[in-house]
BAFI-3210 file (N, C-alpha, C; in Angstrom, 3 decimals, decimal comma, padded with zeros to 6 digits):
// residues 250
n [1|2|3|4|5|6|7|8|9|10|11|12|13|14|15|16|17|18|19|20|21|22|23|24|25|26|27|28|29|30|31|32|33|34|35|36|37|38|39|40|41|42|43|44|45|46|47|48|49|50|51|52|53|54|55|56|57|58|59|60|61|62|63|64|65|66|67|68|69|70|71|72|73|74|75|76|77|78|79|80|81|82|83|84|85|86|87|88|89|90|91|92|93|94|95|96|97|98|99|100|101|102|103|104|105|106|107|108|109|110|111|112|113|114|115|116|117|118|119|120|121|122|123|124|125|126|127|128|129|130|131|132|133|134|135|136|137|138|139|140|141|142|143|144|145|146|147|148|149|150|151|152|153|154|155|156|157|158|159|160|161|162|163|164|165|166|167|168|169|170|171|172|173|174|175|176|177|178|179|180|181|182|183|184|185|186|187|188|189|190|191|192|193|194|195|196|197|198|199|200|201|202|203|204|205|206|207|208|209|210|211|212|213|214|215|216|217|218|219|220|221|222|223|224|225|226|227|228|229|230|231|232|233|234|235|236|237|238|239|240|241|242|243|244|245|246|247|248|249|250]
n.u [000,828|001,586|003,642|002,258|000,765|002,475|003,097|000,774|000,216|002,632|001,946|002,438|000,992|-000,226|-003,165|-005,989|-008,661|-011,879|-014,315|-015,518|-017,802|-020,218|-019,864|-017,019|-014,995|-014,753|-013,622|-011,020|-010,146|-010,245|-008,100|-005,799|-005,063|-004,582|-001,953|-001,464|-000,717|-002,843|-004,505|-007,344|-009,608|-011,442|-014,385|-015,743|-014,710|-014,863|-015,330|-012,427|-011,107|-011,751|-010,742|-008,473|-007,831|-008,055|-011,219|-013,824|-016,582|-018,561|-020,384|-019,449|-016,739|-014,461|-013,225|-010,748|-009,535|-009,545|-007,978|-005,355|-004,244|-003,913|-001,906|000,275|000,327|-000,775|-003,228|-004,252|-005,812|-007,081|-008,101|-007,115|-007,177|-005,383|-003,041|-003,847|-002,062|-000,031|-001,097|-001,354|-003,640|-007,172|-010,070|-013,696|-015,907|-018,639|-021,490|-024,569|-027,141|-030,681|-032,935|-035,770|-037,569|-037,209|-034,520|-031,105|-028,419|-025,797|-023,736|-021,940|-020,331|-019,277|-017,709|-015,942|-014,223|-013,556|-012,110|-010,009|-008,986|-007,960|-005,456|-004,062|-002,001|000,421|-000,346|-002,556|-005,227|-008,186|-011,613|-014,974|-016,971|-019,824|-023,370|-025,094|-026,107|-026,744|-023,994|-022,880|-019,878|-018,547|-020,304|-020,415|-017,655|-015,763|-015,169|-014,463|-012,125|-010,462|-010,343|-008,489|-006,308|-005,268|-004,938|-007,324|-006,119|-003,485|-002,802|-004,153|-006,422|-009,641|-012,926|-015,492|-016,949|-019,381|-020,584|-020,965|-022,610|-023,411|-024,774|-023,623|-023,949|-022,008|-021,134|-020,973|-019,272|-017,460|-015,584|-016,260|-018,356|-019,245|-017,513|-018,736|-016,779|-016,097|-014,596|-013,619|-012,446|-010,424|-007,904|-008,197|-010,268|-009,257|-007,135|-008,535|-009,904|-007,599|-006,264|-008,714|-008,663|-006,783|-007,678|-010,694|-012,678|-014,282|-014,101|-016,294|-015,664|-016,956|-018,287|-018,153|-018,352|-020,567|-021,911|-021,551|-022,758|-025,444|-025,464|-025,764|-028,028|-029,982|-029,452|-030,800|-032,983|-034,364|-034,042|-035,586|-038,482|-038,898|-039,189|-041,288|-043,213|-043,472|-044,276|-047,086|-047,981|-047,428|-049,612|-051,984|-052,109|-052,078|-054,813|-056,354|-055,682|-053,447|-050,094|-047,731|-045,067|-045,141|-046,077|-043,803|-041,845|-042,154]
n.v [-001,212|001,572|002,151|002,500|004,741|006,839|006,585|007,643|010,003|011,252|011,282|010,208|007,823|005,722|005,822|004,296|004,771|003,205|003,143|006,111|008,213|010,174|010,306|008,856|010,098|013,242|012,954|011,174|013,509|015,242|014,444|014,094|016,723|017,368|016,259|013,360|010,323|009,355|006,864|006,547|003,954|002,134|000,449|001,162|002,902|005,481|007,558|006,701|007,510|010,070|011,285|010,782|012,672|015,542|016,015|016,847|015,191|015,495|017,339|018,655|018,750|021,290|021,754|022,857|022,448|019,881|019,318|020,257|018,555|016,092|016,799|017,188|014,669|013,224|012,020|009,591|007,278|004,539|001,429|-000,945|-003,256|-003,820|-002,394|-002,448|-003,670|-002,278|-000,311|001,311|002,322|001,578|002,898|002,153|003,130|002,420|002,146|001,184|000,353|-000,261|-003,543|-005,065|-005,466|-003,713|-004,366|-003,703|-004,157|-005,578|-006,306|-005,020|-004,071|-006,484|-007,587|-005,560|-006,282|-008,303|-008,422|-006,691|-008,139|-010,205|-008,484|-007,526|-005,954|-006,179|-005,086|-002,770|-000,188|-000,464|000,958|001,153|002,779|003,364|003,264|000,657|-001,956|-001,976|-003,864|-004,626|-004,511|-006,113|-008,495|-009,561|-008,161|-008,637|-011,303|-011,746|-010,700|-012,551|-014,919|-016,226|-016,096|-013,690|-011,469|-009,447|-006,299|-007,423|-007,937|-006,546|-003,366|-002,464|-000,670|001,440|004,749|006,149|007,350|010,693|013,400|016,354|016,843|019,531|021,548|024,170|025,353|023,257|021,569|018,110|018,441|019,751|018,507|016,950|014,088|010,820|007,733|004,526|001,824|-001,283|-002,630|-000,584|-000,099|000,121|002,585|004,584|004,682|004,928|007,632|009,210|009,573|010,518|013,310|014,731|015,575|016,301|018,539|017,970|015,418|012,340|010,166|006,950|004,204|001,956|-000,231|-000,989|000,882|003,445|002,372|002,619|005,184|006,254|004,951|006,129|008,798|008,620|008,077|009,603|011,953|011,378|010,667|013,713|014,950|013,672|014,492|017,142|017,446|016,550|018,406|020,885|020,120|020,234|022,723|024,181|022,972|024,433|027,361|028,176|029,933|027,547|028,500|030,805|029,507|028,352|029,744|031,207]
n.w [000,000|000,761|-001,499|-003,548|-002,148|-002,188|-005,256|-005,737|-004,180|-004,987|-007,575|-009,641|-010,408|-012,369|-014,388|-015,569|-017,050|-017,776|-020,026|-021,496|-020,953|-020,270|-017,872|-017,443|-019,177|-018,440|-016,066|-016,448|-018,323|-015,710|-014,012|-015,321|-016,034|-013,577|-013,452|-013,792|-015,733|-017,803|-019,096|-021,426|-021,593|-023,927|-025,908|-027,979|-031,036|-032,635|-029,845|-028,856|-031,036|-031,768|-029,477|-029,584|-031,797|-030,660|-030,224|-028,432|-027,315|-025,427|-023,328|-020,813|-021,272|-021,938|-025,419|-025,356|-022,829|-023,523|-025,581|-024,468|-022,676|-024,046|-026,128|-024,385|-023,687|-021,469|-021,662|-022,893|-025,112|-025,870|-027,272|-026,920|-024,482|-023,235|-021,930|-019,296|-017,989|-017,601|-015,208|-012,137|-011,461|-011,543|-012,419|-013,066|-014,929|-016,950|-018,695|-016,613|-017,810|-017,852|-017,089|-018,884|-016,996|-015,311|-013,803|-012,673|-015,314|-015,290|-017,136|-018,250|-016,307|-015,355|-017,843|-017,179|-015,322|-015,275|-017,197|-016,196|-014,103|-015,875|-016,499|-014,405|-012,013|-009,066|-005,982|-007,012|-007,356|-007,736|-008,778|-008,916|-010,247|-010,998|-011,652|-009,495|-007,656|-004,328|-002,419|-004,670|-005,115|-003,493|-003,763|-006,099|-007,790|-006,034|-005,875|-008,412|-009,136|-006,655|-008,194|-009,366|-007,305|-006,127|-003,341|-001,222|-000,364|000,004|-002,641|-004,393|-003,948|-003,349|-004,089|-004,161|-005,550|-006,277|-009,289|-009,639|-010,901|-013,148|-016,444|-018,213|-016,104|-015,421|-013,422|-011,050|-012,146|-012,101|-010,263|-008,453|-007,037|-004,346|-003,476|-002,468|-000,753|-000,467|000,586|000,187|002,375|005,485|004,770|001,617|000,950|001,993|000,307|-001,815|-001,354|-000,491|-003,402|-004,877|-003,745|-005,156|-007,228|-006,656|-004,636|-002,056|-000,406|001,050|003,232|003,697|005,618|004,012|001,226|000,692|001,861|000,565|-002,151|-001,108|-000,533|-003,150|-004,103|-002,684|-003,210|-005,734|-005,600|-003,961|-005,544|-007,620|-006,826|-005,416|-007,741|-009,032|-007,004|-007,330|-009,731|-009,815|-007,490|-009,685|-011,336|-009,449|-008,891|-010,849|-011,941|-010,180|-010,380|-009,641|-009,410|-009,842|-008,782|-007,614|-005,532|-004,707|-004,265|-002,049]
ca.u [000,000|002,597|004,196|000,819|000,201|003,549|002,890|-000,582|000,380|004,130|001,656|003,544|000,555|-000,556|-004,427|-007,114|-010,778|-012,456|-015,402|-015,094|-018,467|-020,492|-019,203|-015,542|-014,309|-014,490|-012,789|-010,195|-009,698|-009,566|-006,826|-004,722|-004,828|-004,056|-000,518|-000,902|-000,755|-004,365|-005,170|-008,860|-010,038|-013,301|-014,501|-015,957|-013,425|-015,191|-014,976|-011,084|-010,272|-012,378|-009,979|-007,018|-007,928|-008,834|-012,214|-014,507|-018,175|-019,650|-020,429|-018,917|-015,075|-014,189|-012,233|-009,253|-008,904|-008,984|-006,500|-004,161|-004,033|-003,997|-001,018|001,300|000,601|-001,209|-004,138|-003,971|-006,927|-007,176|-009,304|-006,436|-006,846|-003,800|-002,822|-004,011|-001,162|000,924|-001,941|-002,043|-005,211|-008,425|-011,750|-015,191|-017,063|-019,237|-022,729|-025,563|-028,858|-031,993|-033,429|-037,148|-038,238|-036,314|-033,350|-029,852|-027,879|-024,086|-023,048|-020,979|-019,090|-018,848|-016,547|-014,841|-013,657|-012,830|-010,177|-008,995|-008,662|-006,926|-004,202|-004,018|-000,576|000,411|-000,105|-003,183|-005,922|-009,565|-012,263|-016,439|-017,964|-020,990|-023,982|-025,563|-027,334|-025,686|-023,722|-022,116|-018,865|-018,358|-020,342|-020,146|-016,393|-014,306|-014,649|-013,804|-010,637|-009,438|-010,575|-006,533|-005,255|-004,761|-005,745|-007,416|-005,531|-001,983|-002,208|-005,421|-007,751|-011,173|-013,564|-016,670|-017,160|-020,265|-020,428|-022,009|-022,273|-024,934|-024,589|-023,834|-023,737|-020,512|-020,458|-020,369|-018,214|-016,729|-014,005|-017,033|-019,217|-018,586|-017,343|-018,792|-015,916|-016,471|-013,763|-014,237|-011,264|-009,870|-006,721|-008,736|-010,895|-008,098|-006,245|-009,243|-009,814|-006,547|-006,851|-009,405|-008,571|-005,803|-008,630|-012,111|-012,376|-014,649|-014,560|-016,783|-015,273|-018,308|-017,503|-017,847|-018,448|-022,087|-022,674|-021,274|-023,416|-026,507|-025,939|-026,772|-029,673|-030,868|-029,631|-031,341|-033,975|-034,927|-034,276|-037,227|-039,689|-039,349|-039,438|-042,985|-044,278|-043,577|-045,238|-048,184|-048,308|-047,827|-050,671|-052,785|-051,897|-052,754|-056,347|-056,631|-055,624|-052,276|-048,967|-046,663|-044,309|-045,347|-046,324|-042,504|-041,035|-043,350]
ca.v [000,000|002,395|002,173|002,833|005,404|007,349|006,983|008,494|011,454|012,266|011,535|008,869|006,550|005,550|005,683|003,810|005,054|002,106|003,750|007,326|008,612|011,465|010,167|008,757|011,455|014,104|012,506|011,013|014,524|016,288|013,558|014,157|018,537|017,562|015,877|011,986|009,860|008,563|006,288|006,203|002,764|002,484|-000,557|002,527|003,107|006,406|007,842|006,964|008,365|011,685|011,877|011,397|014,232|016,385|016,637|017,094|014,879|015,545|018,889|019,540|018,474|021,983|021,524|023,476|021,796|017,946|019,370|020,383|017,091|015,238|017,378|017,192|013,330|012,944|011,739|008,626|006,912|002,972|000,036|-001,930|-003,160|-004,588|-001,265|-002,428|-004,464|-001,347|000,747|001,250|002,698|001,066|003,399|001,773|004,170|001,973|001,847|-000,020|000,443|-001,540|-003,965|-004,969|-005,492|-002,638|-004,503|-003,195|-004,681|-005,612|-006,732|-003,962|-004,219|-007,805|-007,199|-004,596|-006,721|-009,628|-008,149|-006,183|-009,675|-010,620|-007,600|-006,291|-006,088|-006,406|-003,245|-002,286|000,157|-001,088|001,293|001,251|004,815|002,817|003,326|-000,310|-002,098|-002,466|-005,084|-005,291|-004,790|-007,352|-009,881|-009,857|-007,898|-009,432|-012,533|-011,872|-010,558|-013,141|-016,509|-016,053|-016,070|-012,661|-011,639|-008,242|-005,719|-007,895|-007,749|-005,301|-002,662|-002,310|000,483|002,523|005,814|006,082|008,922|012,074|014,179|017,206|017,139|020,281|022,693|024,923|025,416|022,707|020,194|017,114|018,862|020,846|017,686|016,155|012,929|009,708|006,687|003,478|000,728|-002,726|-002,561|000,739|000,454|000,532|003,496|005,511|005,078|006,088|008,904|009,897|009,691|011,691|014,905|015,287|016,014|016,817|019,135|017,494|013,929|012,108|008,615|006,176|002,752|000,361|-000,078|-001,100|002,079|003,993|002,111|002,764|006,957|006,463|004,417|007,075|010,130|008,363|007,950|011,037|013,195|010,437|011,183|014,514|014,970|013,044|014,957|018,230|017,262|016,360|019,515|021,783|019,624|020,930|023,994|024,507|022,997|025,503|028,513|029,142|029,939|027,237|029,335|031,825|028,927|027,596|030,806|031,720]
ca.w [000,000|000,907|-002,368|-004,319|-001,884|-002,871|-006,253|-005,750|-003,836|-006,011|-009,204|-010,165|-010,282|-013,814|-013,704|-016,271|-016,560|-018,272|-020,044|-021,503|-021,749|-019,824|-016,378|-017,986|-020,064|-017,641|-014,536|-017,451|-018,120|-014,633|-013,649|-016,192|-015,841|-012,375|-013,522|-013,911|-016,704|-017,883|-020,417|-021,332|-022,383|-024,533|-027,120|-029,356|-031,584|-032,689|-029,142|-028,973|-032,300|-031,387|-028,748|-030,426|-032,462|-029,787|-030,194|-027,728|-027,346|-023,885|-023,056|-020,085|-021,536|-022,962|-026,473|-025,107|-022,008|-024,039|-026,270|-023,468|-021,945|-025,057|-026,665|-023,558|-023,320|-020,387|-021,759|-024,075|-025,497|-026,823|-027,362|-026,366|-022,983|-022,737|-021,083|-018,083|-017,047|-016,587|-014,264|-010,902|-010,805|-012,637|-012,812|-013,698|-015,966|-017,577|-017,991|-016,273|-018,071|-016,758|-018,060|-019,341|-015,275|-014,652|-012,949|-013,708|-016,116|-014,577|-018,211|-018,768|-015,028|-015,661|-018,828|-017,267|-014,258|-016,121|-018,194|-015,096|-013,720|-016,364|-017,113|-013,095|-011,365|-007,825|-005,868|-007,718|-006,846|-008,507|-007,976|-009,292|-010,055|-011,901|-010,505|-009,068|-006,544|-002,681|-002,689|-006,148|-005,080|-002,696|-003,673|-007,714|-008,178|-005,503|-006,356|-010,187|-008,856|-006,431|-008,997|-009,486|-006,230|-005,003|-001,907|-001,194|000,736|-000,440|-003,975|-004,682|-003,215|-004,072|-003,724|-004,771|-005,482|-006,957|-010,558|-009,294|-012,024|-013,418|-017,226|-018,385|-015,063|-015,972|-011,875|-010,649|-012,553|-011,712|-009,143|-007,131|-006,348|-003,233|-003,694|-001,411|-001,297|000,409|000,775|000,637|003,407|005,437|003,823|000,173|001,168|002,685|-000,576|-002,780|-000,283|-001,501|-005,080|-005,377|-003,065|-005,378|-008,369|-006,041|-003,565|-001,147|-000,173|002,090|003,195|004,696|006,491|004,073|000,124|000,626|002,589|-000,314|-002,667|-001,051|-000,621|-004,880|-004,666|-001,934|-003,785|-006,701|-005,001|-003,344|-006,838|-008,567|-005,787|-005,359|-008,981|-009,303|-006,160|-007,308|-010,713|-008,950|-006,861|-010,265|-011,882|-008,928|-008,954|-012,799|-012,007|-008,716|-011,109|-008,969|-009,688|-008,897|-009,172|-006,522|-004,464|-004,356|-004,032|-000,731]
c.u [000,860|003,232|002,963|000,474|001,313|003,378|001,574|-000,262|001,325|003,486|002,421|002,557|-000,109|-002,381|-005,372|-008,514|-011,118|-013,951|-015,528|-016,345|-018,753|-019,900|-017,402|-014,429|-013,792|-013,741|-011,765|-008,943|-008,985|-008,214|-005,697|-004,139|-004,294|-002,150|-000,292|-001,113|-001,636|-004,367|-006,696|-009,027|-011,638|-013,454|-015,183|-014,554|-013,909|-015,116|-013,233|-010,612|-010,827|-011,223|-008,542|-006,784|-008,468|-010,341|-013,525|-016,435|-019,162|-019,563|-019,850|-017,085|-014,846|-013,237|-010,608|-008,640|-008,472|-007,801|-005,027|-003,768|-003,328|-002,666|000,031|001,373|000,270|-002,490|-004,242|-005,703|-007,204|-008,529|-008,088|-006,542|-005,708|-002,598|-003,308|-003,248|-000,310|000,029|-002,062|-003,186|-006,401|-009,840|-012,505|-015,965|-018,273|-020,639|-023,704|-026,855|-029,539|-032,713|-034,924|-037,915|-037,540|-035,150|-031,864|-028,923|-026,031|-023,084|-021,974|-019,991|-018,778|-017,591|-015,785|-014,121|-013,115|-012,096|-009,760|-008,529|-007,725|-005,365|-004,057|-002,622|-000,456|-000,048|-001,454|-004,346|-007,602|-011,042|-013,641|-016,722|-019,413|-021,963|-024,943|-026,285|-026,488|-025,213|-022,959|-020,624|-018,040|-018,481|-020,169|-018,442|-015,131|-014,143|-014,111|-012,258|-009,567|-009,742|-009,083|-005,655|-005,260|-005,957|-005,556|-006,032|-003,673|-001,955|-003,290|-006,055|-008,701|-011,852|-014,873|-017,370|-018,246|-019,965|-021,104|-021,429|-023,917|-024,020|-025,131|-023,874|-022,153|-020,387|-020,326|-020,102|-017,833|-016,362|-015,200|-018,184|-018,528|-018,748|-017,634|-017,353|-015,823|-015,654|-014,068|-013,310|-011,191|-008,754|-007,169|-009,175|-009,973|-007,396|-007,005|-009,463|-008,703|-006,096|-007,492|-009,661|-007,695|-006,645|-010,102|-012,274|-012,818|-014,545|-015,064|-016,280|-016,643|-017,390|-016,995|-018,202|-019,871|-022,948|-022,506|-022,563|-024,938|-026,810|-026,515|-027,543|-030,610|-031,181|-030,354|-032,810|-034,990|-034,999|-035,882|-038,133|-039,569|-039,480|-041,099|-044,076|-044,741|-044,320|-046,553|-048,507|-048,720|-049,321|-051,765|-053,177|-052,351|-054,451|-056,865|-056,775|-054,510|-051,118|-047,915|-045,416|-043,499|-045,223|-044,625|-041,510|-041,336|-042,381]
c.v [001,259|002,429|002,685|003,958|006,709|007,154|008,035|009,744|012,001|012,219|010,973|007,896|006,927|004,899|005,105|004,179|004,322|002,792|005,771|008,075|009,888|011,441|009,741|009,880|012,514|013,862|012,144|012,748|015,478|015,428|013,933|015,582|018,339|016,347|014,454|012,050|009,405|007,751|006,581|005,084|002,617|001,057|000,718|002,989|004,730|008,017|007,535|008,376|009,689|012,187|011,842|012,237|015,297|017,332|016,058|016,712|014,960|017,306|019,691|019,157|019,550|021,186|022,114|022,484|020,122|018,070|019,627|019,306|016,052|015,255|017,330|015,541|012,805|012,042|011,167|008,018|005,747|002,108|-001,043|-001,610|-003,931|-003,372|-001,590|-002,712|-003,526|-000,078|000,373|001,328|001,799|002,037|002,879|002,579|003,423|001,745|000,626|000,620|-000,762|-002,507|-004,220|-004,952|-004,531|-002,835|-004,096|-004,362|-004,410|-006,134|-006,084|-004,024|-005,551|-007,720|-007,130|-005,436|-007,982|-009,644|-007,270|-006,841|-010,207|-009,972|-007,272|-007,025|-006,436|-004,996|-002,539|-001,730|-000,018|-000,058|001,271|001,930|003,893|002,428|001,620|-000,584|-002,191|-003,884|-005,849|-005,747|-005,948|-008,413|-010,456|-009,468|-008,699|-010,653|-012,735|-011,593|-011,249|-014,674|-016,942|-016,330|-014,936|-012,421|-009,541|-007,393|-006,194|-007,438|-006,358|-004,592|-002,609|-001,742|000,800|003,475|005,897|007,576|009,872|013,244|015,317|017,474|018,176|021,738|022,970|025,514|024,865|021,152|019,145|016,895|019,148|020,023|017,251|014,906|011,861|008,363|005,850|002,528|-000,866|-002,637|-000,866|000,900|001,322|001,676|004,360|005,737|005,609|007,356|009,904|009,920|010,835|013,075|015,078|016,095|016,822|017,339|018,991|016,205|013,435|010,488|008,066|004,561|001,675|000,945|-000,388|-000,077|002,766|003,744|002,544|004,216|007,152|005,647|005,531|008,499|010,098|008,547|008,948|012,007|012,532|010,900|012,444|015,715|015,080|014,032|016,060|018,577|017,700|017,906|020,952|021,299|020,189|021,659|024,624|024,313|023,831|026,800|029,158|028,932|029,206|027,533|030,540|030,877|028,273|028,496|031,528|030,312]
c.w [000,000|-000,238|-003,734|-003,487|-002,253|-004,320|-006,667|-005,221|-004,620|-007,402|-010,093|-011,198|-011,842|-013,560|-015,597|-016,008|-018,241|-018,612|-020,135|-022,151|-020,779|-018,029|-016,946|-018,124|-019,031|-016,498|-015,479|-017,003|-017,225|-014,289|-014,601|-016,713|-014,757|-012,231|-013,475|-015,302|-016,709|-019,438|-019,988|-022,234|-023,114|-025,625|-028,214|-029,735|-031,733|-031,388|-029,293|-030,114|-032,170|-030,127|-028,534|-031,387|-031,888|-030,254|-029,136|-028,154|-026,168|-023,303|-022,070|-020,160|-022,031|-024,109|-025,883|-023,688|-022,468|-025,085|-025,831|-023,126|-022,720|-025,518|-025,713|-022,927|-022,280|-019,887|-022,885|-024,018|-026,122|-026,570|-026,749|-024,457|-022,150|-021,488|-019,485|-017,106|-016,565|-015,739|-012,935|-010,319|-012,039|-012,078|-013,200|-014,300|-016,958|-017,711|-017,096|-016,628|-017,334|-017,414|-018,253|-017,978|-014,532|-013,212|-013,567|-014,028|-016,135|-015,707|-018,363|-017,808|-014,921|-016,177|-018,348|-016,218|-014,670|-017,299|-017,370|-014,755|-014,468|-016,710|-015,260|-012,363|-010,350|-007,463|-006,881|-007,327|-007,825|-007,728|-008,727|-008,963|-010,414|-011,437|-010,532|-007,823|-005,310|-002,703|-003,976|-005,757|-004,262|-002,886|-005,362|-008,206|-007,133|-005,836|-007,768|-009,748|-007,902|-007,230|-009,029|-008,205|-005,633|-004,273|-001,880|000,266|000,695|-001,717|-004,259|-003,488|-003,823|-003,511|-004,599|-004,030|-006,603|-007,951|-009,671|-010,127|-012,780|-014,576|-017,792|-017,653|-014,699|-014,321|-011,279|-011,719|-012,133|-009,979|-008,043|-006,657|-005,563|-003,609|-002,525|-001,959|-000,366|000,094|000,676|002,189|004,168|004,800|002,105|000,622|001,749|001,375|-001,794|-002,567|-000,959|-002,863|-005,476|-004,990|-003,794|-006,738|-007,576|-004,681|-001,872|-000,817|000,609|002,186|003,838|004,641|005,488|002,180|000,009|001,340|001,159|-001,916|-002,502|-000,503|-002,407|-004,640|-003,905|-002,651|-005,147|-006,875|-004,810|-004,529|-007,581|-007,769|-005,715|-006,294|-009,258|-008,396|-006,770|-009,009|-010,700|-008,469|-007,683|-011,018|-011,111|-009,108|-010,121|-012,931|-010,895|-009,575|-010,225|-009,631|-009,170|-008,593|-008,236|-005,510|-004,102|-004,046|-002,839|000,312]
res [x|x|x|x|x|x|x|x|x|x|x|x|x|x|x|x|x|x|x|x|x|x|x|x|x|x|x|x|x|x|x|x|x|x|x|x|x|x|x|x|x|x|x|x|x|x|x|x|x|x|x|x|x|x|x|x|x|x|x|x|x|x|x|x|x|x|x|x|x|x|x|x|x|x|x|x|x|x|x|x|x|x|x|x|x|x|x|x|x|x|x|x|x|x|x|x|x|x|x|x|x|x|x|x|x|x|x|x|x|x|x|x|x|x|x|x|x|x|x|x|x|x|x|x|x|x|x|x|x|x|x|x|x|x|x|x|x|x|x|x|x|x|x|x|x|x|x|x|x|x|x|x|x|x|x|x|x|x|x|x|x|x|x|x|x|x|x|x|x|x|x|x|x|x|x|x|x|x|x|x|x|x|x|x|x|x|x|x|x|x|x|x|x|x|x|x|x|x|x|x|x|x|x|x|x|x|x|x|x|x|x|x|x|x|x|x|x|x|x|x|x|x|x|x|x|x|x|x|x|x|x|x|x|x|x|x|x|x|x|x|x|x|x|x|x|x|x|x|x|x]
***
């Protein structure tokens, strides 16, 4: 750990974000303004090659800032995931849509953990932004990663930091959300902890990786409901003849 944790603070540490789309890209990015080396891994070839020609597909990546990064080498871009074998760090960016019973669909973090599994070093920090159900990381990713032999906390850490992200709000970005980060271990969570204060300005550590997991199903949660309510309440309000408008500003 100590040797991964010195590369993480001197910016040493060679970091992978697996998945370079509206949650990817942008953390990619800030990591790699803030002085490491990033690959971004993607099976879209179209995404890569857009960003080996610095051009810019998610709205909140300016063009100038992906061409900075890009142009000083800080910020590489493949389909090869053979790159993995030389990363300390691994990111999860990948989606999970839902499927026809509206359960989420772990296809995509499957993949991604079973060619981490296969390329991942000693000393390696493994973390899941991707938002899922409580319980993924523990009981579906650790075991992909010790089928091999290693043993958490010796050879790997493992973590999740769930995405939190507002596409498109030019104030708060990436850097200006507070970040939750939950450990499978304290060693892991201490060393994502530090990871990401070197890019985000707040971080909140919580006990465990299934606590972490279940502040996004809550914060998921609570935006859906009080979404629907406040629907509801203007729907009233429209057959009353009031202003909901007035009434939310009162």
């Amino acid at each position: 750990m100590s040797t991964l944790k010195q590369k993480i603070n001197n910016k040493k540490a060679k970091i992978a974000v697996i998945g370079l789309g509206y949650v990817g890209l942008p953390l990619a990015v800030k990591f790699a303004k803030a002085g490491y080396s990033v690959f971004g891994v993607d099976k879209d070839t179209d995404r890569v090659e857009k960003i080996q020609k610095k051009i810019t597909y998610i709205l909140d990546v300016p063009k100038a800032e992906l061409s900075a990064v890009v142009n000083k080498k800080k910020l590489q871009a493949t389909t090869d995931f053979q790159v993995l074998q030389d990363m300390d760090v691994m990111i999860i960016c990948v989606p999970t849509p839902l499927k026809r019973k509206y359960t989420p669909d772990v296809t995509y973090i499957l993949s991604a953990v079973r060619t981490i599994a296969k390329y991942m070093k000693k000393d390696s920090l493994i973390i899941l932004e991707s938002t899922t159900y409580p319980g993924t990381t523990e009981e579906m990713i650790l075991p992909e990663l010790t089928k091999k032999g290693h043993k958490l906390d010796k050879d790997f850490f493992l973590s999740f930091s769930p995405e939190r992200i507002d596409p498109g709000n030019k104030k708060y970005d990436v850097t200006r959300i507070p970040k939750v980060v939950g450990g499978l271990t304290p060693k892991s969570g201490a060393l994502t902890k530090s990871l990401y204060e070197k890019v985000i300005k707040q971080i909140h550590l919580v006990s465990s990786a299934k606590a972490a997991e279940m502040t996004k199903l809550l914060e998921n949660s609570f935006r859906i409901i009080n979404i629907g309510w406040i629907n509801e309440v203007a729907l009233m309000c429209h057959h009353m003849g009031i202003d909901v408008w007035e009434v939310i500003k009162a």
